[in-house]
C-alpha positions, 0 to 999 in steps of 0.5 A, a space after each residue: 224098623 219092625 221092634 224085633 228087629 229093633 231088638 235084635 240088632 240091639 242085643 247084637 250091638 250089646 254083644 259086640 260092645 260086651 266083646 270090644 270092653 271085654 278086650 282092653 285089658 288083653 290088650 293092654 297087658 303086653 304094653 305094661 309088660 313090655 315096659 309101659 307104665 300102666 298109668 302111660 297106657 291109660 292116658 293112652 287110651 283116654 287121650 286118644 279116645 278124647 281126641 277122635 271124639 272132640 268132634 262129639 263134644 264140641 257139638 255138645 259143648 251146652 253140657 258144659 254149662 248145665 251138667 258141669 259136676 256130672 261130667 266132673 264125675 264122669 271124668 274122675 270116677 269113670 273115666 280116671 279112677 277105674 282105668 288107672 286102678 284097673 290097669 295097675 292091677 292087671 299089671 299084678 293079676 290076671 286080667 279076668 280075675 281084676 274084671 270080675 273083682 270089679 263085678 264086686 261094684 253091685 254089692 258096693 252100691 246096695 251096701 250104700 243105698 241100704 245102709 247110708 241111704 237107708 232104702 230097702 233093698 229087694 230079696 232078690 238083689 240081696 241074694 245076687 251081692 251073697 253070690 257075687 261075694 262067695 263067687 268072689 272068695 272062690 276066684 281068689 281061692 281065700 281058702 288058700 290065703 289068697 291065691 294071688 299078689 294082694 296089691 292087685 286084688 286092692 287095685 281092682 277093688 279100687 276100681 269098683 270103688 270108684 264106680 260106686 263113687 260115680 254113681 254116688 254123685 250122679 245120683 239124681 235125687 239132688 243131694 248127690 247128683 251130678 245134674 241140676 237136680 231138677 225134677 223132669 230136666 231133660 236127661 242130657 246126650 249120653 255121647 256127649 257126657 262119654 265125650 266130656 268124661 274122656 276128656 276131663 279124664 285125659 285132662 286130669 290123667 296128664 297130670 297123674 301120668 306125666 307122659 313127657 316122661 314115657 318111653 315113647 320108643 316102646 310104641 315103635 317096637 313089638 310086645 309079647 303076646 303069648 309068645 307072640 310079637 305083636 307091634 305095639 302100636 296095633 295094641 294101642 289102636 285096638 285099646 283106644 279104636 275098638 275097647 273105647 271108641 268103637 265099644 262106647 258108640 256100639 254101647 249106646 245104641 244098643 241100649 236105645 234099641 234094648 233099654 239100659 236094663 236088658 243091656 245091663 245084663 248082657 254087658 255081664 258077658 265082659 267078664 266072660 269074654 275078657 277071661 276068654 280071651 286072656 285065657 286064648 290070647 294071654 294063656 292066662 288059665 284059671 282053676 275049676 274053682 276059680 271058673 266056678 267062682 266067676 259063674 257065681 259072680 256073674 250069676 250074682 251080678 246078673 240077678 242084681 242087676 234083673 231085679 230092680 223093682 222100677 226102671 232108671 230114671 238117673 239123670 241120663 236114665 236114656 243112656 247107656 247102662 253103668 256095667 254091675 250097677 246095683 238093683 234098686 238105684 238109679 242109672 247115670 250114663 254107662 261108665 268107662 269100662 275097663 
């Protein structure tokens, strides 16, 4: 394949990807409102993304052996952690403002790498953590003591908390890192640790979640969408098939034809596209201060993650790109977005 071609079908791939993620969350909201608990629609998806990728993980059954903390990580943080905290909270909130709470996760990670790490940040990432905080404050309309339920604010937070912990353990250095911490060690298979985490997510999730106790009947009937009935069971299959499975290949492809920078940036367009679609599909509509505000997160975002002064060289560096890493740290494997 001829390089711009190569890297056009891999900007298309992004989009398609940035498009799948930014879907879950509308997805998943009617399934919480018409009566699943937001922890039983997680262990949904985890679970039935685990299974349909059992294959992958057989096949790279030797990081189990050598990377056995990444995938510990992995599973914990960007697996569990993030969905479970980000489905809670769009159970409370809208579904764009939790995303774009969680674009707060740059800032989270320079915060680290500045001040408990002690390495200097660039001007320009410093800039995009200003912004995507001022952004921040506009989308929950602080002025106004918060414009929305402050549980759901804290839940999203925790979300972007636990990407900052991900990255934190797979920071390739040694001291924190997930791997072997061997200079050179070969960067393991990205699908391989997406698989792994799926499944110690699904694993740790069945005993958080408890899904002997679910109301498995609601996956039988219909749930609203907008004054729309939609069957239950076609939401699920969009959150487990199209916004995990098919968004994670689509993903990693398309960052082997980009490289995880560029497709770093484009993955800013899921908080977009997740807006757009609660806004169409959940009539979810935010203020002109609010859309303001998430142009200013993204724009935040967006020079974050532009501005890294050298490329990854994280333990799966040749992955995919964790979405709103921080400029200036290097990349672990993409993380489970919501």
């Amino acid at each position: 394949m001829h390089a711009s071609q190569g890297r056009s079908a891999g900007l298309g791939l992004a989009l398609v990807s940035a498009f799948a993620f930014g879907g879950s969350g509308v997805a998943a909201k009617p399934l919480i409102e018409a009566g699943l608990d937001p922890l039983h629609v997680v262990w949904l998806r985890v679970a039935g993304a685990a299974l349909i990728m059992l294959p992958v993980a057989w096949r790279h059954r030797n990081l189990v052996r050598e990377r056995p903390a990444l995938l510990a990580g992995f599973g914990l943080f960007a697996v569990a952690g993030v969905q479970a905290f980000y489905f809670a909270a769009i159970s409370r909130i809208p579904v764009g403002v939790a995303l774009l709470v969680e674009y707060l996760a740059p800032a989270l990670v320079l915060g680290w790498v500045r001040f408990v790490r002690r390495r200097p940040v660039t001007r320009a990432a410093a800039l995009g953590v200003v912004l995507a905080v001022g952004g921040l404050a506009c989308v929950v309309e602080v002025w106004s003591g918060l414009s929305f339920d402050a549980v759901g604010l804290l839940l999203a937070l925790g979300a972007a908390c636990c990407q900052v912990g991900y990255f934190v353990l797979s920071d390739p250095s040694g001291k924190d890192s997930g791997g072997s911490g061997e200079e050179g060690a070969p960067a393991p298979d990205p699908v391989g640790v997406i698989s792994y985490g799926l499944l110690t997510g699904a694993a740790v999730l069945t005993v958080v979640a408890r899904p002997w106790g679910m109301d498995w009947a609601i996956l039988g009937r219909s749930a609203a969408m907008n004054g729309n009935s939609v069957p239950a069971w076609l939401l699920l299959g969009w959150i487990v098939l199209l916004a995990t499975v098919f968004a994670y290949v689509t993903g990693v492809i398309s960052v082997r034809l980009l490289s995880p920078q560029v497709a770093g940036v484009v993955a800013c367009l899921e908080a977009v596209i997740a807006t757009v679609l609660a806004w169409v599909l959940l009539g979810e509509h935010l203020s002109a201060p609010q859309l303001i505000g998430g142009s200013v997160v993204l724009l935040g975002a967006f020079i974050a993650q532009s501005s890294a002064p050298k490329p990854p060289s994280g333990p799966v560096a040749s992955g995919a790109v964790p979405r709103g890493v921080a400029a200036g740290e290097e990349l672990p494997v993409e993380r489970m977005s919501p």
